[in-house]
C-alpha positions as CSV (number, residue, x, y, z in Angstrom):
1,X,-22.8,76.9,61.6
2,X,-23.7,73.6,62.0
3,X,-26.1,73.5,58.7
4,X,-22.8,74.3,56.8
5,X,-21.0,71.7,58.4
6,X,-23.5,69.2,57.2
7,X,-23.7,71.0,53.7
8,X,-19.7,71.3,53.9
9,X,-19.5,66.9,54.2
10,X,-22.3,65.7,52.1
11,X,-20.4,67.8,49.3
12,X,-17.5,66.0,50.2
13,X,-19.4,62.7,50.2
14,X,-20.7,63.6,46.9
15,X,-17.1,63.9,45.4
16,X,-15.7,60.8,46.5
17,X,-18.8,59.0,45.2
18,X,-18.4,60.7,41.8
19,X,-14.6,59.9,41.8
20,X,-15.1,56.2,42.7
21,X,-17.2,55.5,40.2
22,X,-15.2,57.2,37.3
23,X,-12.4,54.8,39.2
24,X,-14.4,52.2,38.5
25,X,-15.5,53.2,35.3
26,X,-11.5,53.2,34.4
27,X,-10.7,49.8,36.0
28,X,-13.4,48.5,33.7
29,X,-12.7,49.9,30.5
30,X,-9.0,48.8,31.3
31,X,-10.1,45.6,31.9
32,X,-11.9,45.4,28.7
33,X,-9.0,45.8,26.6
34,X,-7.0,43.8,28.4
35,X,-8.9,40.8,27.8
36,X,-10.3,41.7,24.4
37,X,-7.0,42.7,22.9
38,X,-7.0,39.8,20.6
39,X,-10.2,40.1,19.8
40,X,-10.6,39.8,15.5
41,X,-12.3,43.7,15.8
42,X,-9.2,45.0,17.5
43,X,-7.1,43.1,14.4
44,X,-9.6,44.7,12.1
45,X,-10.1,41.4,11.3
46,X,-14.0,39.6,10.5
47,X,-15.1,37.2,13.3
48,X,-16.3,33.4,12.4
49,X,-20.1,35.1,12.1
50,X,-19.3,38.3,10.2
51,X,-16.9,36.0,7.8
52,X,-20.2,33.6,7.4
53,X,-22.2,36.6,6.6
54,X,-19.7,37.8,4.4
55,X,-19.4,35.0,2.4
56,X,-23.2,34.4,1.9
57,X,-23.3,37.8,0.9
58,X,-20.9,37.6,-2.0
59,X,-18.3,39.2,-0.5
60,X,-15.5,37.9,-3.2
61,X,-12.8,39.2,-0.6
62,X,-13.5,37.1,1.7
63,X,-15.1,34.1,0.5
64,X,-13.2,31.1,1.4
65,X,-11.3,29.1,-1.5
66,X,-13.3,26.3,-2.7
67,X,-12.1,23.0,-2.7
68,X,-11.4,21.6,-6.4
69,X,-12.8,18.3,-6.1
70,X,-14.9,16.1,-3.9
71,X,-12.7,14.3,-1.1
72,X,-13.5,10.7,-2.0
73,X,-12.0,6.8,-0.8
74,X,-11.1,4.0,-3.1
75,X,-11.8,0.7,-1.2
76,X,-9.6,-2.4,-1.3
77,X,-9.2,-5.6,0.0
78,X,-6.5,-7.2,1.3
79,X,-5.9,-10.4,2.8
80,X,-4.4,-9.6,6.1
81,X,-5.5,-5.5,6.4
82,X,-9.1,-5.9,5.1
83,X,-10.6,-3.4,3.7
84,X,-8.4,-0.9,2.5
85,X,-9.3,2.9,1.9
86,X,-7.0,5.6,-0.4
87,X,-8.1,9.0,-1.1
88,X,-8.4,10.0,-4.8
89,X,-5.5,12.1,-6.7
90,X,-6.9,15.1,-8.1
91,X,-4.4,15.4,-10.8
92,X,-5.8,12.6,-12.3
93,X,-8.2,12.7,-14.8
94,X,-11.4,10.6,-14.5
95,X,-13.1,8.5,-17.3
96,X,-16.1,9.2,-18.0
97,X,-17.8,5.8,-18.9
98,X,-21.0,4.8,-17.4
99,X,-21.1,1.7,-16.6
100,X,-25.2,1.6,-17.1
101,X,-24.0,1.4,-20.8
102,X,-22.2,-2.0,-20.2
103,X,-24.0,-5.3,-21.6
104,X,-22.9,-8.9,-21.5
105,X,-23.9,-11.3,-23.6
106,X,-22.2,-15.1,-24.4
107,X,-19.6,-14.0,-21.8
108,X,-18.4,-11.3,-23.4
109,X,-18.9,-7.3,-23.0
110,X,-19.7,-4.7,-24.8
111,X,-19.9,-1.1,-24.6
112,X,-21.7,2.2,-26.3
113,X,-23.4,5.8,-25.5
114,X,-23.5,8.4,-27.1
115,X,-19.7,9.1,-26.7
116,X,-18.1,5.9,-27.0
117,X,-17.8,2.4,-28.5
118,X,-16.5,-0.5,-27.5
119,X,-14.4,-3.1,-29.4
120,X,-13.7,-6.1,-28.6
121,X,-10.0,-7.4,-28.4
122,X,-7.5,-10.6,-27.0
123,X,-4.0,-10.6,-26.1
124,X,-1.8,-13.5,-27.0
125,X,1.8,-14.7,-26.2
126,X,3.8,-18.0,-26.8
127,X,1.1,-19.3,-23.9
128,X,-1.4,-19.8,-26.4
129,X,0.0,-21.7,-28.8
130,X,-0.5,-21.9,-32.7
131,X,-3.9,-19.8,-33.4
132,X,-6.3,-20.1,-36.5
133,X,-6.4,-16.2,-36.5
134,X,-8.9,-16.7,-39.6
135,X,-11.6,-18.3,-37.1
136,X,-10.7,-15.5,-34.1
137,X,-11.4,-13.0,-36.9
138,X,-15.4,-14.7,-37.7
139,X,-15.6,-15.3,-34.0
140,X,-16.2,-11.1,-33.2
141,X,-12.5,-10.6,-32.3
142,X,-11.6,-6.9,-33.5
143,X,-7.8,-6.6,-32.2
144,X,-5.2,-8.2,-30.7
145,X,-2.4,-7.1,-28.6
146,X,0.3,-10.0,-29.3
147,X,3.5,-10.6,-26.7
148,X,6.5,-9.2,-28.5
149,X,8.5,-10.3,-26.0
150,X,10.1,-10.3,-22.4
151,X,12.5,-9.7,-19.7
152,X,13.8,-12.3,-17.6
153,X,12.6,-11.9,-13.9
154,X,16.0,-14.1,-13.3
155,X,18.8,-13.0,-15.7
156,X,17.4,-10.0,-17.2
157,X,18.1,-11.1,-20.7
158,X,15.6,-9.8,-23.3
159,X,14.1,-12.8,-25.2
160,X,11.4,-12.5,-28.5
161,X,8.2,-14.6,-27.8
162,X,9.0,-17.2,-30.3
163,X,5.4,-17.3,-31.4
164,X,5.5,-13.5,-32.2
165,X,6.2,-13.5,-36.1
166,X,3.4,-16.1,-36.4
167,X,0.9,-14.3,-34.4
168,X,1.2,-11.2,-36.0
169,X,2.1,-12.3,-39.5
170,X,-1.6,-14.3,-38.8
171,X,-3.2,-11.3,-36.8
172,X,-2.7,-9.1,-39.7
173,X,-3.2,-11.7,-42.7
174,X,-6.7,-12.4,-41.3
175,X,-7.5,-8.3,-41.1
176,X,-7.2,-7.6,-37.0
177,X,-6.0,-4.5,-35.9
178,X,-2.9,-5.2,-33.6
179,X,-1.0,-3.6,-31.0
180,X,1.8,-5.3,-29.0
181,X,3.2,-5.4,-25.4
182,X,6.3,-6.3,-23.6
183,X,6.7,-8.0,-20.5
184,X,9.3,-5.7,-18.8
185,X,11.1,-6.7,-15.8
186,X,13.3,-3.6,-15.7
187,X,15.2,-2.3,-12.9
188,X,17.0,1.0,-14.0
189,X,15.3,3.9,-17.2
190,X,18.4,2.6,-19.3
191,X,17.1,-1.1,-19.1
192,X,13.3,0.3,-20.5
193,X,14.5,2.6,-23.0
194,X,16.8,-0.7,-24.1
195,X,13.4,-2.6,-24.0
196,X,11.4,0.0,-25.7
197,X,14.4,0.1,-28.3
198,X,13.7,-3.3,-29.1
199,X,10.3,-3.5,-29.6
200,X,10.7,-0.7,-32.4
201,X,13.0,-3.0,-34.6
202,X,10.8,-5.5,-34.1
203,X,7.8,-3.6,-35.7
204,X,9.1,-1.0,-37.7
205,X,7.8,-3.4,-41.0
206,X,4.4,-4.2,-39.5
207,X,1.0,-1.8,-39.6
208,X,0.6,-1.5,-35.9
209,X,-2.7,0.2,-35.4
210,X,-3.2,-0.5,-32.2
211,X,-1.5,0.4,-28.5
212,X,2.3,-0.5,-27.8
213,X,2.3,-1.8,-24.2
214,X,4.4,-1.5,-21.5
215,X,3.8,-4.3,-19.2
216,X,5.9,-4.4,-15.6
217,X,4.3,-6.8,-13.0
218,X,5.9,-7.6,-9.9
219,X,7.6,-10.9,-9.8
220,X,7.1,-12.3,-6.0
221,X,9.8,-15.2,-6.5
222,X,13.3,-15.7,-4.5
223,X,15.6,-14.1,-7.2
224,X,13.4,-11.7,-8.8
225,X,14.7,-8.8,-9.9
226,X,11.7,-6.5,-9.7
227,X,10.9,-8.3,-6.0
228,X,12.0,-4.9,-4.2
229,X,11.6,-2.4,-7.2
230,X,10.4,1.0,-5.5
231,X,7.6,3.2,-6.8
232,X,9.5,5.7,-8.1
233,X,11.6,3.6,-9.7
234,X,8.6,1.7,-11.5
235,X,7.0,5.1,-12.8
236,X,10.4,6.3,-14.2
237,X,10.8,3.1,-15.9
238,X,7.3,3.3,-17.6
239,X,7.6,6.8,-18.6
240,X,11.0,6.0,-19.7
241,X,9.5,3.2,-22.0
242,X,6.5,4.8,-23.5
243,X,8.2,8.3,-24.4
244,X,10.6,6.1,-26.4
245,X,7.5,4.7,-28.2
246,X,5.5,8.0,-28.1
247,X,8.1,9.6,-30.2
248,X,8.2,7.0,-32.8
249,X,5.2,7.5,-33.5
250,X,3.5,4.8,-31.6
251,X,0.9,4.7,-28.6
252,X,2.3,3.9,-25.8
253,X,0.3,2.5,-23.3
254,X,0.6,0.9,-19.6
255,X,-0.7,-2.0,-18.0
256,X,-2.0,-1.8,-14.4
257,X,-4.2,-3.9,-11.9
258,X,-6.3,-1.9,-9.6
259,X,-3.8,-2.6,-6.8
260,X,-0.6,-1.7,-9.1
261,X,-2.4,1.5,-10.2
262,X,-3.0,2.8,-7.0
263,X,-0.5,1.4,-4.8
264,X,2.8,1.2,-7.3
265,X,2.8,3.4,-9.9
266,X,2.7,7.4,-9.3
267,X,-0.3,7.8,-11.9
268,X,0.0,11.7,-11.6
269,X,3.5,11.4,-13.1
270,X,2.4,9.2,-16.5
271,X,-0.6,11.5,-17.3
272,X,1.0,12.0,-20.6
273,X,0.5,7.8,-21.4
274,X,-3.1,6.1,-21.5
275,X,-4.0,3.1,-19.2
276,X,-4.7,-0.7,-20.2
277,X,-6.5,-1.8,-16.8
278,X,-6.8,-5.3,-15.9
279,X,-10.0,-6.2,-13.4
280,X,-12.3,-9.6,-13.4
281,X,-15.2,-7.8,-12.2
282,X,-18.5,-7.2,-13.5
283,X,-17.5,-3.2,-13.9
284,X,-13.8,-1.9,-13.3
285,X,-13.3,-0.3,-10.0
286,X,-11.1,2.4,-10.8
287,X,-12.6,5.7,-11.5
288,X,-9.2,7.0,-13.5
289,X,-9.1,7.0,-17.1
290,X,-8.2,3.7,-19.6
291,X,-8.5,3.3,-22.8
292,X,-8.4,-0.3,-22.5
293,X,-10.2,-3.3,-20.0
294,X,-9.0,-6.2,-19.5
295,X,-11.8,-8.0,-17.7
296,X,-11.2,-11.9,-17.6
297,X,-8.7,-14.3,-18.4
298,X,-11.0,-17.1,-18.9
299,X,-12.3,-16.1,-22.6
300,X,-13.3,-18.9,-25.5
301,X,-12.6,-17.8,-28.7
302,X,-12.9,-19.9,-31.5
303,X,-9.3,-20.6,-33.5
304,X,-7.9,-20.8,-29.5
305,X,-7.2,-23.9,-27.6
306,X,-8.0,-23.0,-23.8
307,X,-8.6,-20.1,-22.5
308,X,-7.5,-16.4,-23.1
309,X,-7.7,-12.8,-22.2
310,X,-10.9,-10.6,-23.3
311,X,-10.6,-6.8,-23.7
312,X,-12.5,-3.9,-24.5
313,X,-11.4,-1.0,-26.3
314,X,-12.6,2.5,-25.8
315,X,-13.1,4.3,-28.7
316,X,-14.5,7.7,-28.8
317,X,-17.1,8.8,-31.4
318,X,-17.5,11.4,-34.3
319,X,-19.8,14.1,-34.8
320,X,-21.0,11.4,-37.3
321,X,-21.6,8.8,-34.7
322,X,-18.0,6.6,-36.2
323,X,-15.3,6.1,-34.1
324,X,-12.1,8.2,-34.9
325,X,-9.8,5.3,-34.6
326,X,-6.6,4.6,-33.3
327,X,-2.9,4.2,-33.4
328,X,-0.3,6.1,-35.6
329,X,1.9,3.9,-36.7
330,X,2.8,3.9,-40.1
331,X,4.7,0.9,-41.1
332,X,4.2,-1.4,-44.0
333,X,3.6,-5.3,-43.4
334,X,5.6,-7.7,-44.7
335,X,5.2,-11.2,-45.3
336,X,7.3,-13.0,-42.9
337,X,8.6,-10.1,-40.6
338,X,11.8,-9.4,-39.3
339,X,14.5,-11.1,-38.6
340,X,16.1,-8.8,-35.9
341,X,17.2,-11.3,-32.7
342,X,18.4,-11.2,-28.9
343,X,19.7,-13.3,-26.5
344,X,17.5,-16.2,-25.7
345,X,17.2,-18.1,-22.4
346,X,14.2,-20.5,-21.6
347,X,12.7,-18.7,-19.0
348,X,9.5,-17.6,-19.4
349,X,8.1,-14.4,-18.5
350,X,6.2,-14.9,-14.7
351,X,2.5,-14.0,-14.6
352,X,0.6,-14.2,-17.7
């Protein structure tokens, strides 16, 4: 009797062991999926590792989009920040100079792979006086790009440059190629389009070859109307401008510093227009495209009393090795120009 009391409880202590561990067993598996619920398996979802492997594998599904550019700064400098960084837009196309190509010689530079050529190119205005273009022409001077005219910063009246007729009457007698710009101080589209307007009467007679420029600088001056202009403003204005002289016929080009580029103008929006970029440095900066450098201020040229602007145009190559040249205008020059006017006021047009 008492052996099957003994047998009778270690039965019973064998079911209660049996039933606390299947207890525990259930606490832990409840456990589990309590804290693992978010787990990426219970999403059916890849972990961090399995997404690595996945990727390395060439699993197409899951291979992370690839950026479509390498994140890179542009440095500047600026008198009270220092050293200024801005990342690079890329809806911008590049250039694709090497500036390894890029010799000096007699102050001046030149430029040629096996892409491009350079040319070698002034721009003029009232500033400079009356020019022997003959002696420009034997000095090496391809081009010129000669003021047509300007904006005033003050009054906003339109004024000629009252050397233009002679300079490109002498430009072209003396066999330059020649492009013009205007010095726009614009404020609204309908004042650029207006601006833009007047540069084509001016040259409908002339056999422009070369860029017409739009040229808006920021005048920092008490009374200035461009002192506050905003960036979108400025872009509009210049896109205004050039597809006026686009669909004439024309190239239209605009004129940028480094700081104006980047800083002022929305270059994304005015991908349609090339770039005339203006840096005094031993090799430009920006790594957007241009067609054309300006890269001092300081130039001699003979036929030119003081000093004056040196450019370098960009011209690209032919199967050939030639350059396919440039410019579509298709006017006819005449001896002494055109006689269209504006108002006129003596103020001149602020940086030059």
């Amino acid at each position: 009797m008492k052996n099957e009391k003994e047998a009778a409880r270690r039965n019973v202590l064998v079911v209660e062991a049996v039933l606390i561990a299947i207890l525990v067993m259930a606490l832990t598996v409840l456990l589990v999926l309590y804290f693992e619920k978010d787990a990426p398996e219970q999403r059916g979802e890849l972990s961090f590792e399995e997404m690595e492997t996945a990727v390395s594998d060439g699993d197409e599904s899951e291979t992370a989009p690839q950026p479509e550019y390498v994140y890179e700064r542009i440095h500047l400098e600026d008198s009270i920040l220092g050293d200024i960084s801005i990342p690079t837009m890329p809806d911008v196309r590049r250039h694709s100079y090497s500036w390894d190509n890029l010799t000096e010689e007699n102050g001046r530079y030149y430029y040629e792979s096996d892409t491009w050529q350079s040319r070698t190119g002034i721009d003029v205005s009232y500033f400079q006086g009356e020019i022997d273009w003959e002696q420009v022409k034997n000095d090496g001077i391809d081009f010129a790009i000669i003021r047509l005219g300007f904006r005033g910063y003050g009054t906003g009246n339109i004024v000629i440059d009252e050397q233009f007729i002679s300079n490109i009457n002498g430009a072209l007698n003396a066999g330059l190629e020649v492009g013009v710009y205007f010095f726009s101080q614009a404020v609204t589209q309908d004042e650029a389009v207006r601006e833009a307007e007047t540069v084509l009467s001016m040259i409908e007679n002339y056999q422009i070859t070369y860029p017409v420029v739009y040229d808006l600088e920021i005048i920092d001056d008490n009374g200035s109307r461009t002192r506050d202009l905003t960036s979108e403003t400025m872009t509009a204005n210049a896109a205004a401008f050039c597809s006026v002289i686009e669909d004439a016929g024309y190239d239209a080009v605009y004129y940028a510093t480094l700081r104006t580029a980047l800083l002022k103008y929305d270059m994304a929006q005015l991908t349609d227009y090339d770039l005339w970029y203006v840096q005094s440095e031993e090799e430009p900066a920006i790594p957007y495209d241009f067609i054309m450098w300006q890269y001092t201020s300081e130039g001699e040229v003979d036929g030119i009393e003081g000093n004056v602007s040196l450019n370098l145009y960009f011209e690209r190559k032919t199967a050939d090795g030639n350059t396919d040249g440039t410019g579509q205008g298709d006017g006819t020059e005449t001896e002494n120009g055109t006689e269209t006017v504006t108002e006129s006021e003596t103020e001149t047009s602020g940086e030059e």
